[in-house]
C-alpha positions in Angstrom: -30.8 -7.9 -2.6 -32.8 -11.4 -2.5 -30.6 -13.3 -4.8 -27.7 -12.7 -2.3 -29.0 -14.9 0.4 -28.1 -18.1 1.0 -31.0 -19.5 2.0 -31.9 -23.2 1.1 -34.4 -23.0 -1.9 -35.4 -26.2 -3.9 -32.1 -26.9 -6.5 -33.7 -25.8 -9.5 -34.7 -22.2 -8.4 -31.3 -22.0 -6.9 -29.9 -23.3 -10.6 -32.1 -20.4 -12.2 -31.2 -17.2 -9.6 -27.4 -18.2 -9.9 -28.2 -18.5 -13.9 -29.7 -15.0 -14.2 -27.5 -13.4 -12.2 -24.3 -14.2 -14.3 -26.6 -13.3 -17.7 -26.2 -16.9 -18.8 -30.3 -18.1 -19.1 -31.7 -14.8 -20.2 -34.5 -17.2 -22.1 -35.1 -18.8 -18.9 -34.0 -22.2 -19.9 -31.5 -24.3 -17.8 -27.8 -24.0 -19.1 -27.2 -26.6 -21.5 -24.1 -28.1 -19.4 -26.2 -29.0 -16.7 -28.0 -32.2 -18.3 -31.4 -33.2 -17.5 -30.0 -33.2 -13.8 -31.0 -30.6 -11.5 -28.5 -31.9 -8.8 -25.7 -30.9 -10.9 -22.5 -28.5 -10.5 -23.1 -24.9 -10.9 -23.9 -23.9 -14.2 -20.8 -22.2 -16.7 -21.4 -18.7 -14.9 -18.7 -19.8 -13.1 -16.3 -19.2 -16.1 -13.6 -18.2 -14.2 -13.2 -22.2 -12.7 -12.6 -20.3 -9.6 -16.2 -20.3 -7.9 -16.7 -21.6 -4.4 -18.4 -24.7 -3.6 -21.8 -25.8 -4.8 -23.8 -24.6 -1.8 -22.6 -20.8 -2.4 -22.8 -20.5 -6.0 -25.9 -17.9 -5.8 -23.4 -16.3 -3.9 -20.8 -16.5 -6.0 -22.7 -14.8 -8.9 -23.8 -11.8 -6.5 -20.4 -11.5 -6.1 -19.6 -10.8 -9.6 -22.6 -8.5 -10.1 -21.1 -5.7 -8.0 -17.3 -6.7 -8.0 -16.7 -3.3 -9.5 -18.5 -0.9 -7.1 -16.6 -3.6 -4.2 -13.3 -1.8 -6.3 -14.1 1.6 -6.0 -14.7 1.3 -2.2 -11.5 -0.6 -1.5 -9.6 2.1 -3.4 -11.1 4.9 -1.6 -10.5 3.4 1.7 -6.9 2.9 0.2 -6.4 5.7 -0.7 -7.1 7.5 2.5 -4.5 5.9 4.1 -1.5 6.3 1.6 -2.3 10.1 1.1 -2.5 10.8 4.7 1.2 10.1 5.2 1.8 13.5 2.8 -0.9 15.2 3.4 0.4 15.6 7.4 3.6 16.2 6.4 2.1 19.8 4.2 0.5 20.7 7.5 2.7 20.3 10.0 4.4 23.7 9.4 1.4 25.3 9.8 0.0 23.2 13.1 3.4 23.6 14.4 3.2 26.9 14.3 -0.7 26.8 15.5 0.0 24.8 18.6 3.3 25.9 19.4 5.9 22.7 19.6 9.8 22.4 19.1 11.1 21.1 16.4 12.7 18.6 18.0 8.6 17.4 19.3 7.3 17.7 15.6 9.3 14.5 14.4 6.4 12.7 16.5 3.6 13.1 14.4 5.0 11.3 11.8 6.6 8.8 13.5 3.7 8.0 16.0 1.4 6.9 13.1 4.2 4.6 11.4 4.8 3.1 15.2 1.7 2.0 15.3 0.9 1.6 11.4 4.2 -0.5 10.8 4.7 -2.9 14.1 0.7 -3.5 13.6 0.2 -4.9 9.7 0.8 -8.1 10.2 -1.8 -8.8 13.5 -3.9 -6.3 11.3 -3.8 -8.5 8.8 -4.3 -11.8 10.8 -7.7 -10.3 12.6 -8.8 -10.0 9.3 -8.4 -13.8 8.5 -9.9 -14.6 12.1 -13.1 -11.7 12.2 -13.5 -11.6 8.9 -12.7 -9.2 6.2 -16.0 -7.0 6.5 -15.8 -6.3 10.2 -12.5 -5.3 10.1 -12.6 -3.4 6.9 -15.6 -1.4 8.2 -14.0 -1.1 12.0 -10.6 0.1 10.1 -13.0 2.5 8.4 -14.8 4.4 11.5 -11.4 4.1 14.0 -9.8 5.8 11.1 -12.2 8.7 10.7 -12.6 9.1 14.3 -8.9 9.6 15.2 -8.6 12.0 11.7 -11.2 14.1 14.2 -9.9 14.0 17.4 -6.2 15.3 15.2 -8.1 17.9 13.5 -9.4 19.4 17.1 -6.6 18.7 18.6 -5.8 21.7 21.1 -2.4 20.3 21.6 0.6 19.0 20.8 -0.1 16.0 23.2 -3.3 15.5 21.6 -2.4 15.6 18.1 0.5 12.6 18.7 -1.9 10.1 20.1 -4.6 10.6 17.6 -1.7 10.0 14.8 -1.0 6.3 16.7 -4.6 6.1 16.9 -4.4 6.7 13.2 -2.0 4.3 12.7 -3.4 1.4 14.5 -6.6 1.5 12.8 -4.9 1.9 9.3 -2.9 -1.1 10.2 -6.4 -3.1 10.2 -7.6 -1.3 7.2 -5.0 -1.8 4.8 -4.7 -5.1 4.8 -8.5 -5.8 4.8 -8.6 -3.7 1.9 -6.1 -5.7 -0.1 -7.0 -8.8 0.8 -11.1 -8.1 -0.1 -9.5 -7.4 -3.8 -7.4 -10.6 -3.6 -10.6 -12.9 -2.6 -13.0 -10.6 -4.6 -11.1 -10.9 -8.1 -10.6 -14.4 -8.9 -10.8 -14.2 -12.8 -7.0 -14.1 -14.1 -8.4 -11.1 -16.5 -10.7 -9.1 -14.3 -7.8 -9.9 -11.4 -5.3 -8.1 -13.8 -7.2 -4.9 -14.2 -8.6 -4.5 -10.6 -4.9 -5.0 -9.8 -3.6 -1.8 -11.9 -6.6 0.1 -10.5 -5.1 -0.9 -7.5 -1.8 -0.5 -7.7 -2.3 3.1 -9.5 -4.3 4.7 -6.6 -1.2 2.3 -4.0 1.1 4.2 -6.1 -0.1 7.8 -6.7 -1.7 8.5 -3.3 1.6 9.9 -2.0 1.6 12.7 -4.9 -2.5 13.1 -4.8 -1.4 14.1 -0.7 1.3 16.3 -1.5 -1.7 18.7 -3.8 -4.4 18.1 -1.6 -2.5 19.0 1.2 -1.2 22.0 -0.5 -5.1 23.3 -1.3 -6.4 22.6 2.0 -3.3 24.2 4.0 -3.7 27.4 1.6 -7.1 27.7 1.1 -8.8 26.5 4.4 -6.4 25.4 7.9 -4.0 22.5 8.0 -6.8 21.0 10.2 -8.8 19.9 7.3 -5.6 18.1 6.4 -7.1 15.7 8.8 -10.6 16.2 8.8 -10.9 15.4 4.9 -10.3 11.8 6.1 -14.1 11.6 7.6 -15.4 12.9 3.9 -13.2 9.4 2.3 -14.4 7.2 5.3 -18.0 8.1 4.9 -18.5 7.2 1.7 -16.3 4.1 1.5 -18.3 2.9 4.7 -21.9 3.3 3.1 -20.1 1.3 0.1 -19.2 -1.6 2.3 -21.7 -1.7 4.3 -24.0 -2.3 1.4 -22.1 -4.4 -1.3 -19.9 -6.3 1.1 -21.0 -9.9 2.4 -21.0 -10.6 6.0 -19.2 -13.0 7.8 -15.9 -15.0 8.7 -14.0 -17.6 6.7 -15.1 -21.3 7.7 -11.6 -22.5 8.0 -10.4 -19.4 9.9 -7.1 -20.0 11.4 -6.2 -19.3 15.7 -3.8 -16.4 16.2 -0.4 -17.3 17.2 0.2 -15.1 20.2 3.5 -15.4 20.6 4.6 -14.7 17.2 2.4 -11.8 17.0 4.4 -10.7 20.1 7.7 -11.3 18.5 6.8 -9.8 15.2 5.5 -6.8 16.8 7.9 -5.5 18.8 10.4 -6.5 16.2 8.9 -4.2 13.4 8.4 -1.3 16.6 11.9 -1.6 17.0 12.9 -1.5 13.6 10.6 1.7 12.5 11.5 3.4 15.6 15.0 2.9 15.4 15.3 4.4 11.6 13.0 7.1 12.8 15.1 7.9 15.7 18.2 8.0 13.4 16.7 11.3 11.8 17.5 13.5 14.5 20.2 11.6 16.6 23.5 10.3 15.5 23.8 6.2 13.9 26.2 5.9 16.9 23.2 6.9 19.8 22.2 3.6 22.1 18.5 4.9 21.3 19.1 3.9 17.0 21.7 1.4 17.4 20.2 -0.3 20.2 16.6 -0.5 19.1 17.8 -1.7 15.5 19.7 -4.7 17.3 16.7 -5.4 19.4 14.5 -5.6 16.3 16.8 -8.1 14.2 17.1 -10.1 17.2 13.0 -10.1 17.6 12.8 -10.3 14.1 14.9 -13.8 13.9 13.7 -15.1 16.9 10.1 -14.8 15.2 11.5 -16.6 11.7 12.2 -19.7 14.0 9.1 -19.5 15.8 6.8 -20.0 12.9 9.0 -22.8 11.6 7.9 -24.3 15.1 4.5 -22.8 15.9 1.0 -25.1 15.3 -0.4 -22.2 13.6 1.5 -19.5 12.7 1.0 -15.6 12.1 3.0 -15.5 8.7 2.7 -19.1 7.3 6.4 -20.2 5.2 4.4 -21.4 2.6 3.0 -17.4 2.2 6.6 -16.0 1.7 8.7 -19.0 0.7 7.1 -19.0 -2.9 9.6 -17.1 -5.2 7.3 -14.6 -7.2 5.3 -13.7 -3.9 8.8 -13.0 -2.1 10.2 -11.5 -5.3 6.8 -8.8 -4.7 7.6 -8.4 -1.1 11.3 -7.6 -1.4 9.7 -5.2 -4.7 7.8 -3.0 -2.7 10.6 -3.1 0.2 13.1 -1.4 -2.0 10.5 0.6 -3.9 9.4 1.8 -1.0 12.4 3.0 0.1 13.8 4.8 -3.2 10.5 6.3 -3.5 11.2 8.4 -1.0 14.3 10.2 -3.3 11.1 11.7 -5.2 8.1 12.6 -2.5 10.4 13.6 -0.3 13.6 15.6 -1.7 11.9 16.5 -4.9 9.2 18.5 -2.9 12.1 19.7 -1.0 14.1 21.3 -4.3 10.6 22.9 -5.8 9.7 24.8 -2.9 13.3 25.8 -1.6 14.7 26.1 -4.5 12.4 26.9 -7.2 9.9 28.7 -4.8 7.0 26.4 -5.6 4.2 27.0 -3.2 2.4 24.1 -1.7 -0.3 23.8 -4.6 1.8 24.6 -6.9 4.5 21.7 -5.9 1.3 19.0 -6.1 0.6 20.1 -9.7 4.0 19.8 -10.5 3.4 15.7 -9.2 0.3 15.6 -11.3 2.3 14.2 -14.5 3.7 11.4 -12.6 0.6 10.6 -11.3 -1.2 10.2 -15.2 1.8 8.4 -16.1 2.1 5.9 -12.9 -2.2 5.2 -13.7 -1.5 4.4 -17.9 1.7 2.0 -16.9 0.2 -0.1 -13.5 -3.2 -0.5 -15.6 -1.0 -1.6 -19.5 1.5 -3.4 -17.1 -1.8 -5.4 -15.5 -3.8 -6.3 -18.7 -1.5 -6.6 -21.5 2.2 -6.8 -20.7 2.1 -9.3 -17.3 -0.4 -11.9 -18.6 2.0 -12.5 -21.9 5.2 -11.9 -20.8 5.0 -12.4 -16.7 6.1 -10.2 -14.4 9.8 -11.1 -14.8 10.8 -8.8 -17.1 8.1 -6.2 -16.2 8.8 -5.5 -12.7 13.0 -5.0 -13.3 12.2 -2.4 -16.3 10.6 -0.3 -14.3 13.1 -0.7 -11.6 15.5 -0.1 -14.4 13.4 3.3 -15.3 13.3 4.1 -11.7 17.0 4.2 -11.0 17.7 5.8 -14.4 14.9 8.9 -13.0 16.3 9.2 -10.6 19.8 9.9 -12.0 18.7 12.2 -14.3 17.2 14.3 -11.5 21.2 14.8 -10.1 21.5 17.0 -13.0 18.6 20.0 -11.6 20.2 22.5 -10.0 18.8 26.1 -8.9 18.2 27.7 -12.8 16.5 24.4 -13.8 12.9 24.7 -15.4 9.9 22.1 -15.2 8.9 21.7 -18.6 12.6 21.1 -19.9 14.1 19.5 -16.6 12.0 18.1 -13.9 9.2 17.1 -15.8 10.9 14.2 -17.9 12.6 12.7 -14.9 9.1 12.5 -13.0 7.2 11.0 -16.0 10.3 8.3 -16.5 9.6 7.5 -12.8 6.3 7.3 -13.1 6.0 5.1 -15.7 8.6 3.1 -13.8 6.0 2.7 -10.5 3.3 1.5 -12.7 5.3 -1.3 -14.1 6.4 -2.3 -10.3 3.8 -1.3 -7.7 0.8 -3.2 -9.9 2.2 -6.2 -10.7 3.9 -6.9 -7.4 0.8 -6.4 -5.6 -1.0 -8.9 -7.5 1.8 -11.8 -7.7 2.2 -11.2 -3.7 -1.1 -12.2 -2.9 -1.6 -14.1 -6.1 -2.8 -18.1 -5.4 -3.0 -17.1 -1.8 -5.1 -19.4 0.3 -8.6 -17.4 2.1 -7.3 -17.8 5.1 -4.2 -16.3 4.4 -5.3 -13.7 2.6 -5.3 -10.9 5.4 -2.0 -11.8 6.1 -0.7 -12.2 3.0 -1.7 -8.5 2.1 -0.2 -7.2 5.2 2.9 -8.2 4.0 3.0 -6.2 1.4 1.8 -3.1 3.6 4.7 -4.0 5.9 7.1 -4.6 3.2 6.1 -1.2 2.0 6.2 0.8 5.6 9.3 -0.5 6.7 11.0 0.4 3.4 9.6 3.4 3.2 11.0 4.6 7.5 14.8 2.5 6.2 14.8 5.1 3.0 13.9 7.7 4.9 16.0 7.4 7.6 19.4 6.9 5.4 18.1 9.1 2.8 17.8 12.0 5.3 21.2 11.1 6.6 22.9 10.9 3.7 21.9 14.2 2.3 22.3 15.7 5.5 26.2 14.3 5.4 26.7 15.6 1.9 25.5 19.3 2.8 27.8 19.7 6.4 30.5 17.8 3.7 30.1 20.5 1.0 30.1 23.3 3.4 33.6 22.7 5.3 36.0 25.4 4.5 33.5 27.2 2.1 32.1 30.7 3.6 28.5 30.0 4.4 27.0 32.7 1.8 23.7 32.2 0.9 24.7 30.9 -2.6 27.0 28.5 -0.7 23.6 27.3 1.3 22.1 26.6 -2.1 24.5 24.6 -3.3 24.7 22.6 -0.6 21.0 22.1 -0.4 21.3 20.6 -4.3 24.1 18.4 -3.2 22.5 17.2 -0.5 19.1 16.6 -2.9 22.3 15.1 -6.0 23.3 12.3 -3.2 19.5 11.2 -2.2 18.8 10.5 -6.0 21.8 8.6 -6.7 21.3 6.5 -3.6 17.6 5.9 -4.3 18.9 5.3 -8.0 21.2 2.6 -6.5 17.8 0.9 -4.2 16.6 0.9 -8.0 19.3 -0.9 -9.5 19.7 -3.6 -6.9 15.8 -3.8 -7.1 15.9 -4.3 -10.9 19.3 -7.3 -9.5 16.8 -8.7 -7.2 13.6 -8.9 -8.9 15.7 -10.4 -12.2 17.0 -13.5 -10.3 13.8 -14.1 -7.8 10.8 -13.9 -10.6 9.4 -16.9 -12.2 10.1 -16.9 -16.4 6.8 -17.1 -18.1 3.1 -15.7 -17.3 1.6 -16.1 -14.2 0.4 -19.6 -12.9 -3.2 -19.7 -12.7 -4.0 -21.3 -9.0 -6.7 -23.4 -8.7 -8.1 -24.1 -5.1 -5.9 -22.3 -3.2 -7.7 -19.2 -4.1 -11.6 -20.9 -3.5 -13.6 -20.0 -0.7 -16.0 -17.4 0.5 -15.0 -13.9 -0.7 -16.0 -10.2 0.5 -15.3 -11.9 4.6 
């Protein structure tokens, strides 16, 4: 670990650590670049043109040495949170029944963790900027694992609740350290574009990886490990960034805008709660209409303040660019149609079909291989040629036409022959969206934006994700009570109703497809991706 310091050696040992550690002077002569001059820039190991300044280029070429292991721990950390939004929602049946709350009650453990996980992204992401990437990253890491304890002891409903906010505010400072440690880690346009369908893969699959883990360890074991399998994740990805991560804060970090953080905030609370709320009360109730209004009005009210504010929490110049706004309104919508698969196509295998828990995972497993091939192919081949402009509406365009092809299952529909191609259609469709929109949304990003810029597309994602829900859910629940009204309510009448209740969520998530693939068409730069230079230089792994 020697050649990672920054301590001030004489220039030309400095020239030959940062030489040998990019492979460039295995014969032990200087690079031939450099002249006779010791005193001069760092030597072509910095290929990539995207190296930070003199003084930290032995740094710089530590940096690349382990960017990969860096990868792996970001994704695992990543993918702890994404899969812990399914893997509650297998157990809670089964705690339900364990610690004995209504139904009415059990809406709270999923909502308390996207309270707290959706109105806290952006500060989340700003600490990041301000601390520094590792600190938070590795405080994200052990609040996380700790509340995943207290939930899995929990002796009560009470309990349980505040360790899924306590879940959710520590997820909403690991996310976007995560994201932002692969945006300041991978600077290289090519090495970018494969970390990035890594990336977006594990973003994209967690959500189906939950729904079968969740499954096994509610089946085989107690749908407590459903929460203590987050210290397993957390330990490892801590020993991996406590080792291969650099210390520190960014030199130019920015001074958190209190106010807008305020504003922003209580906007986004009122936003999630309000959708959430409209799952079990009527559109019409003060409590969905009223916290709704609130938020928009927050929500504007914050807009003008960081057109005003010295130093603002979300920077215009992060989300005015059009293929970085084109990414956030991508993973808004996605998020929300996404929702018309996790959510109602779990619902039609086990109700319908009689899929147990496991089995209803393996049944995702397809989607999952396909969503991996597409978000890495998308990354490396297809975006660097042909930008993402006519990447990210095709697999809109496949999402929306999945999706309508699953209106046609119905209760003597088979896997192989009838769900099956629908979920590999869609999941080919994710890859070519989540992937590339994660890396053009915090693509030429500034350092010290970098937390912030990453939270966005967490926050895009979340609040997407509680809008679909909320109208899906609503929706399907009108298109049921609709189909039942002067039918007798026989059993076979129930069914049918159940799969046109699922019929209405897939068109309408087909339709956030299709004005995705409307949106993403007009917004997105023609061309490949702009290679930024100097925006994106500055100490990395903070």
């Amino acid at each position: 670990m020697g050649r990672h310091t920054k301590d001030s050696v004489e220039v030309g040992r400095a020239e030959r650590i940062a030489a040998a550690s990019d492979g460039l002077a295995a014969d032990g002569q200087p690079p031939p670049s450099t002249g006779a001059h010791p005193a001069a820039p760092p030597p072509p190991a910095a290929y990539t043109g995207e190296g930070g300044p003199p003084p930290q280029a032995p740094h710089t070429g530590a940096r690349h040495e382990h960017r990969w292991l860096v990868l792996g721990v970001i994704a695992l950390a990543q993918l702890m949170v994404v899969l812990d939004a399914t893997i509650v929602n297998i157990a809670l049946p089964s705690a339900q029944q364990d610690l004995g709350f209504s139904d009415g009650n059990r809406q709270w453990i999923v909502t308390a963790y996207a309270l707290a996980f959706g109105s806290l992204l952006l500060l989340g992401g700003r600490i990041a900027d301000l601390v520094g990437r590792k600190v938070v990253f590795l405080i994200g890491l052990v609040g996380f694992a700790v509340a995943s304890a207290i939930g899995g002891a929990a002796p009560n409903f009470e309990v349980l609740v505040t360790a899924r906010a306590l879940q959710g505010v520590f997820g909403a400072l690991l996310a976007p350290a995560a994201l932002s440690l692969l945006t300041t880690t991978f600077t290289d346009p090519k090495e970018r574009a494969k970390a990035f369908g890594i990336y977006g893969a594990v973003a994209g699959t967690g959500g189906a990886v939950g729904l079968l883990l969740g499954g096994i360890l509610t089946e085989y074991l107690d749908w407590r490990w459903c929460l203590y399998v987050n210290l397993l994740f957390a330990a490892l990805a801590f020993l991996g960034a406590l080792r291969l991560l650099h210390p520190g804060a960014p030199s130019d970090r920015p001074k958190l805008d209190i106010p807008g953080t305020v504003l922003v905030s209580a906007g986004l609370f009122c936003i999630v709660y309000g959708f959430s709320n409209a799952e079990t009360h009527a559109w019409s109730s003060p409590k969905t209409w009223g916290f709704l209004v609130v938020g928009g009005v927050l929500l504007i009210a914050f807009a003008w303040w960081q057109t005003r504010a010295k130093h603002p929490l979300l920077p215009l110049r992060v989300v005015l660019d059009r293929d970085r706004g084109a990414s956030y309104l991508a993973m808004f919508i996605s998020g929300a149609g996404m929702f018309g698969v996790f959510l109602f196509l779990t619902y039609y295998l086990q109700q319908i079909l009689h899929y147990t828990p496991v089995k209803t995972g393996l049944a995702f497993l397809p989607m999952v291989f396909a969503m991996i091939v597409s978000s890495v192919v998308a990354q490396n081949k297809l975006v660097p040629r042909l930008g993402a402009k006519p990447i990210v509406p095709l697999g809109m365009g496949l999402g929306a036409a999945g999706l309508a092809w699953m209106t046609a299952l119905d209760a003597t529909s088979g896997y192989a022959g009838h769900v099956l191609p629908p979920l590999l259609v869609m999941g080919v469709g994710m890859g070519l969206i989540f992937a590339p929109a994660m890396s053009m949304a915090t693509a030429g990003v500034a350092a010290h934006d970098a937390g912030v810029a990453s939270a966005m597309v967490n926050t895009s994602q979340q609040v997407g994700g509680s809008i679909g829900t909320a109208l899906l859910n609503t929706l399907a629940t009108s298109a049921a009570t609709s189909y039942l009204v002067g039918r007798q309510p026989t059993p076979g009448a129930r069914v049918q109703a159940q799969l046109q209740s699922y019929s209405t969520a897939y068109w309408w998530s087909a339709a956030f497809f299709a004005l995705g693939l409307v949106v993403s068409v007009i917004l997105y730069r023609k061309g490949p991706p702009r290679q930024a230079v100097g925006p994106t230089e500055g100490p990395v792994h903070m």
